[in-house]
C-alpha positions, 0 to 999 in steps of 0.5 A, a space after each residue: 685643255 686650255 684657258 682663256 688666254 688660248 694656252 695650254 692649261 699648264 696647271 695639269 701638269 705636275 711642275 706646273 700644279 706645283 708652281 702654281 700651289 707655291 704662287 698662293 699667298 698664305 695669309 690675308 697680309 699678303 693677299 693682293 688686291 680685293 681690299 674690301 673682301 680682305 677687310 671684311 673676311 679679316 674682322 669675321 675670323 678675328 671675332 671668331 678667333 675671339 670668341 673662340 668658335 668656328 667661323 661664320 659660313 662664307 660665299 665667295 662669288 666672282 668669275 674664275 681665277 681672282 682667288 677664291 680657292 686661295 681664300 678658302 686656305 688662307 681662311 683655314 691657315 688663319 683659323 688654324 684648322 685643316 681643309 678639306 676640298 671638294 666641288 660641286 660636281 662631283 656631289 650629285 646625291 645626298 649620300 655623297 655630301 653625308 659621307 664628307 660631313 660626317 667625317 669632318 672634324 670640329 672646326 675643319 674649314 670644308 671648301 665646295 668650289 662651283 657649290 651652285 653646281 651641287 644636285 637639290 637633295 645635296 642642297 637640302 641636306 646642306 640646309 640643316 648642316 651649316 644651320 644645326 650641324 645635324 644630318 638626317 640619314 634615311 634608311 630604308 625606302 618606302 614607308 619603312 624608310 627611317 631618319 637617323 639624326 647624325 650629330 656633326 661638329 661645328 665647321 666652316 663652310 666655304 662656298 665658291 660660285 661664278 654664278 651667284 644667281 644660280 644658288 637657291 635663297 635659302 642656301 645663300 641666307 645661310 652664310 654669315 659672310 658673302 664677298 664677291 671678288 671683282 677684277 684685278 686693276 693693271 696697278 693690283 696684278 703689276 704687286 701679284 707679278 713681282 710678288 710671284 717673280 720674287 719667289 720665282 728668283 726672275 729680274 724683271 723690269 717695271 714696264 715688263 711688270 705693265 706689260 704682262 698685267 695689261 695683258 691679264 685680262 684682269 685675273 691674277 691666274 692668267 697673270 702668274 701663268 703669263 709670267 711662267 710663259 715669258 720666263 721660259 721665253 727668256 730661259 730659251 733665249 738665255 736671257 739674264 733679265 726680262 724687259 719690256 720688249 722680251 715680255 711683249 715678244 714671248 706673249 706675241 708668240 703665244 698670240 696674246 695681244 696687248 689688250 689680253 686678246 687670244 686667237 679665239 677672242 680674235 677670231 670671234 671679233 673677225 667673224 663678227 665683223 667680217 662676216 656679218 658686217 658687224 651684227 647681229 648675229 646669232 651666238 650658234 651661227 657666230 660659233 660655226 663661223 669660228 669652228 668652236 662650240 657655242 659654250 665656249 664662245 659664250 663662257 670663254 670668250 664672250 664675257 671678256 669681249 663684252 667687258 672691254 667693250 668689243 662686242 655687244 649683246 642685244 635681243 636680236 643676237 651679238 653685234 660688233 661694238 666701236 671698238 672691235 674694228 678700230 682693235 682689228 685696224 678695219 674701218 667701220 661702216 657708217 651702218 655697221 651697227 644697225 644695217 644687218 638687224 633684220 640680215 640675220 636671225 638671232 638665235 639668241 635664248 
């Protein structure tokens, strides 16, 4: 499995889950980044601690990787409560969020990562826990079928989604906080990396710092797993220190350049611009052009593309924007843009 750095998915291995677990801050002093969302989230569990009540139901949206799982144990840890963790796919009937609600013990903090993934009558049941505390288990089937109120104790919710758009309204009226975490800044993942460095026991230099953040891609998670990558670089090359030219070496061998691009990301820009003379182009037909699935184009690679203004989306399918063919050292048509509109179908949704 890999991730969009075009690396093996280190975190499913045990070490590296571990490392990873122990990278976590544990409280919001030393959570980098996302000032607002700390700022706000800290006066929510401070009033609640106050008043001594569980806290408010929490959303927390924003792509993947930027601390949302890591949230939702600082919260529990400031609350001084348990945590219990689940996710939305693997709640596909109303028994099964039953089974996890009535065995939650007052004030326990209950994490539902991707919750916008959970099936509708998991999502109705849902309703009437974080607003009552109460479920209604049915038994029977028919008009035999009997609703037994089941009394549950105060808890938390914390809800995480990439896709906020997706979660019904009612759902998302009924959380008390709602916090969308944005992109780290190179200066905000440059304070993640000598914070994870420290616990790593590395020497690293400031530039090596600048270069590993600028080749992040704005997530802390792809920052800590670069990190590991150049210290196993430098281990092999039993290097004492890591500087900037060590850190640009390892991260070079393991294909990501200087702007956080992969092999993938690359690919797909080359296609774009090689083959299709800069687009449009249809998603599919630029998937096949690189041998991978239509999903992972447009889920892995294509948000940060279009992010860093490498490539555009239009009506009629996906186009090469200024800056992918300067990134790639080719020159740009003078109609690269706008000569191939009616070259090829879109088969964009």
């Amino acid at each position: 499995m890999s991730d969009s750095t075009g690396l093996t998915n280190a975190g499913s291995e045990p070490e590296e889950r571990v490392l990873e677990a122990a990278l976590r801050p544990r409280n919001l002093d030393d959570f980098v980044g996302q000032a607002r969302v700390r700022q706000q989230l800290s006066l929510v569990l401070e009033a609640a601690k106050i008043r001594e009540r569980t806290a408010d139901h929490v959303l927390l949206s924003g792509p993947p990787g930027l601390g949302k799982t890591t949230l939702s144990m600082i919260i529990a840890a400031e609350m001084n409560a348990p945590l219990r963790i689940s996710s939305g796919p693997a709640i596909q009937h109303a028994g099964d969020l039953a089974a996890i609600l009535s065995s939650l013990t007052e004030g326990e903090v209950l994490f539902l990562d991707e919750i916008h993934r959970m099936s509708r009558p998991a999502e109705e049941m849902l309703y009437m826990a974080m607003e009552d505390f109460r479920v209604d288990i049915v038994v029977g089937k028919g008009a035999g079928a009997t609703a037994i109120p089941l009394e549950l104790p105060p808890f938390t919710l914390v809800g995480a989604t990439t896709r906020a758009g997706l979660l019904p309204g009612p759902l998302r009226d009924r959380f008390g906080f709602t916090g969308h975490l944005e992109f780290y800044a190179v200066k905000e993942l440059e304070l993640v990396l000598r914070r994870s460095a420290m616990m790593l026991d590395l020497s690293v230099t400031s530039l090596a710092f600048t270069e590993i953040a600028g080749r992040s891609r704005g997530t802390p998670r792809i920052a800590n797993r670069l990190l590991r990558r150049v210290r196993d670089w430098a281990l092999v090359h039993k290097l004492e220190e890591i500087d900037h030219k060590a850190a640009a070496a390892a991260l070079d061998m393991y294909e990501v350049d200087a702007r956080g691009l992969d092999r993938l990301d690359r690919g797909v820009l080359e296609a774009l611009c090689t083959k299709f003379g800069g687009g449009p182009v249809g998603l599919s037909t630029l998937a096949i052009a690189v041998g991978e699935e239509t999903e992972t184009v447009e889920t892995v690679a294509e948000p940060y593309l279009v992010r860093e203004g490498l490539m555009g989306r239009t009506p009629r399918g996906r186009i090469a924007m200024p800056g992918a063919w300067e990134h790639l050292g080719l020159k740009m048509p003078k109609d690269a843009i706008f000569a191939s509109a009616q070259s090829y179908e879109s088969d964009e949704d």
